[in-house]
ZAZA-375561 format. One record per residue (C-alpha): residue number from 1; residue in one letter; chain; x, y, z. Coordinates in Angstrom, 2 decimals. Example, Ala and Ser with C-alpha at 12.3 -4.5 7.8 and 13.67 -1.06 7.14 Angstrom:
2
1, a, A, 12.30, -4.50, 7.80
2, s, A, 13.67, -1.06, 7.14
end
This chain:
119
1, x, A, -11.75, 9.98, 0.35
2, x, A, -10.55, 10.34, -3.66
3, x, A, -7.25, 8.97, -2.62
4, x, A, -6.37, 5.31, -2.63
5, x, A, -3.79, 4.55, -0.15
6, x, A, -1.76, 1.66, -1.28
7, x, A, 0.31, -0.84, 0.95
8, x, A, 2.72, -2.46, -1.40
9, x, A, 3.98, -6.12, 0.49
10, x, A, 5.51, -8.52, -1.00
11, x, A, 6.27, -12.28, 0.27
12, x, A, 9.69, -12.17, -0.36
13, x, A, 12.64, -10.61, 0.61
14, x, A, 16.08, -9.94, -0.87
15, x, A, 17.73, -9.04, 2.89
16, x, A, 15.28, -9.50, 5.72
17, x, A, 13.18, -13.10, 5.63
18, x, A, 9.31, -11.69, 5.86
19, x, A, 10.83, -8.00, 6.89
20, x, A, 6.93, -7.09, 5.49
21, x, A, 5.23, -9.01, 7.97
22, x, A, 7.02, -7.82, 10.58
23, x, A, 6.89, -4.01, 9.55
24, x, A, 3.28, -4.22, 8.75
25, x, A, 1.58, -3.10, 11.54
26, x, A, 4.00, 0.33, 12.27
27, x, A, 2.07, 1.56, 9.00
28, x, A, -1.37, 0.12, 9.95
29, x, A, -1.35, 1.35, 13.17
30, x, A, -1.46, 5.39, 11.80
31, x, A, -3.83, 4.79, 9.45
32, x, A, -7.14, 6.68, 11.66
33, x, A, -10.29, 4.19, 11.66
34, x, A, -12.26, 6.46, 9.06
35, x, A, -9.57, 5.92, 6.42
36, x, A, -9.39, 1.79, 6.49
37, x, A, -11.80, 1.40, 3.67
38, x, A, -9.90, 3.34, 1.21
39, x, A, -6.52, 0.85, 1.64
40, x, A, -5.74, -1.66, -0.36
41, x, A, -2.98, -3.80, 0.40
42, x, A, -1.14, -5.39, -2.54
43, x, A, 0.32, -8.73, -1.91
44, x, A, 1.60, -12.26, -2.85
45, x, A, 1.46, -13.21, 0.99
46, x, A, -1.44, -15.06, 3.18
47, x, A, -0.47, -14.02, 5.97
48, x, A, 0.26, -10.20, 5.10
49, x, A, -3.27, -10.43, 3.76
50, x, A, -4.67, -11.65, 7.37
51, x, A, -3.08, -8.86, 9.25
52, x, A, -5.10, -6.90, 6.55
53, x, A, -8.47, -8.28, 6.84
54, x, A, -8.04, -7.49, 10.89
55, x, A, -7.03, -3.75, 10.47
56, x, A, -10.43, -3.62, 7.70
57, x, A, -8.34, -2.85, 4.73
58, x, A, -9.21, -4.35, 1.28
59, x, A, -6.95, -6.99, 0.24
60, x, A, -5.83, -6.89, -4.05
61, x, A, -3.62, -10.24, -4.87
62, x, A, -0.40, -9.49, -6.56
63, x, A, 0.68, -11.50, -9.76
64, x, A, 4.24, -13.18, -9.62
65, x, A, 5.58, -11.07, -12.47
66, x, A, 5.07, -7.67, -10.07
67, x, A, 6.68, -9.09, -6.84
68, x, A, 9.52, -11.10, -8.29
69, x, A, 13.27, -9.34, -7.23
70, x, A, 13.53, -8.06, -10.65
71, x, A, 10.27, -6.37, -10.86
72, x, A, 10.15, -2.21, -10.71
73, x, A, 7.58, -0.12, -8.56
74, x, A, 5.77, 0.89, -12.26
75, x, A, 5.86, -3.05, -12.45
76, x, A, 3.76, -3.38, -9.77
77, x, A, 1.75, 0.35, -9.83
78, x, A, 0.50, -1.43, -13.49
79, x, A, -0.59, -4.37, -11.64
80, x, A, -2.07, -2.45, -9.35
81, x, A, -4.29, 0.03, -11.05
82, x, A, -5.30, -3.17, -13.53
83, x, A, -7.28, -3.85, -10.71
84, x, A, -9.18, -0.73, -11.42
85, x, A, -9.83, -0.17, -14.70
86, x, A, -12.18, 2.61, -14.94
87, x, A, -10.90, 4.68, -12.19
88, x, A, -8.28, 7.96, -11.86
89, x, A, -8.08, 8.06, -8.23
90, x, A, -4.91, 9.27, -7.10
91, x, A, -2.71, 6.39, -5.29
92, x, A, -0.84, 7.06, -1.77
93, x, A, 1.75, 4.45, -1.32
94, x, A, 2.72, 3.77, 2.14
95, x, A, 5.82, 1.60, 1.88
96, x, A, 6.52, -0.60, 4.90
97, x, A, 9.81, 0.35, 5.37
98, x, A, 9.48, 3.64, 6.61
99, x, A, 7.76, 2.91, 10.37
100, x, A, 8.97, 6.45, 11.61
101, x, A, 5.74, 7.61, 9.22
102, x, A, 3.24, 9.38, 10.84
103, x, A, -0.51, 9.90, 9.53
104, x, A, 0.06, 13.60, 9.88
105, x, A, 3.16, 13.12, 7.54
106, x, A, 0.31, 11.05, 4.79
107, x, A, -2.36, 13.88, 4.95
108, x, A, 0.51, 16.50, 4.81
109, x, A, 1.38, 14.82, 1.26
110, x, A, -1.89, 14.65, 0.38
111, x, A, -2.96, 17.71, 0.80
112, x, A, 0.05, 18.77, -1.10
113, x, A, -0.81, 17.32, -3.98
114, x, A, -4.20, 18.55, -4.08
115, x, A, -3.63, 21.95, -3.21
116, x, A, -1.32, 21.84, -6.66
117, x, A, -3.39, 20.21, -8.79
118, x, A, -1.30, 17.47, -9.40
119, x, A, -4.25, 14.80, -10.30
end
């Protein structure tokens, strides 16, 4: 796959207490077998990372500055893709608070943007 699919989960919460450990595994659940080794979940939390390691997905530790309340999504994207220096692969991200998601609704996206050109 040229896609990285990105699972954003933070520790804390402003309203729900560990609301991303509970939501977790709605979005892991559609993500088909053959697709595991391309996620990377992004977090700040042990025990988000566990649930991680058990579904096969690759595990990227946040810093403090990108999961704090104040921090913005290109806060943490930047983190992110500092993880990966040398690399342009596109970036899915699968937030956890949409568990309605399907994978059919991922790949639709996907192919989206690569049928426009978009990377």
């Amino acid at each position: 796959m040229d896609f990285k699919i990105l699972i954003p989960a933070r520790r804390n919460s402003k309203g729900i207490p560990f609301k991303n450990r509970k939501l977790f595994k709605y979005t892991a659940n559609i993500i088909p077998p053959e697709y595991r080794e391309s996620v990377y979940v992004f977090t700040d939390d042990e025990v988000i990372k566990e649930k991680g390691r058990q579904y096969g997905f690759t595990n990227v530790d946040r810093n403090p500055s990108s999961a704090s309340d104040e921090s913005t999504t290109k806060d943490m994207m930047e983190d992110f893709c500092s993880n990966f220096p040398s690399d342009n692969d596109p970036v899915a991200m699968l937030y956890l608070t949409y568990p309605q998601r399907t994978w059919e609704d991922v790949d639709m996206a996907i192919n989206t943007f690569k049928s426009r050109n978009l990377g």
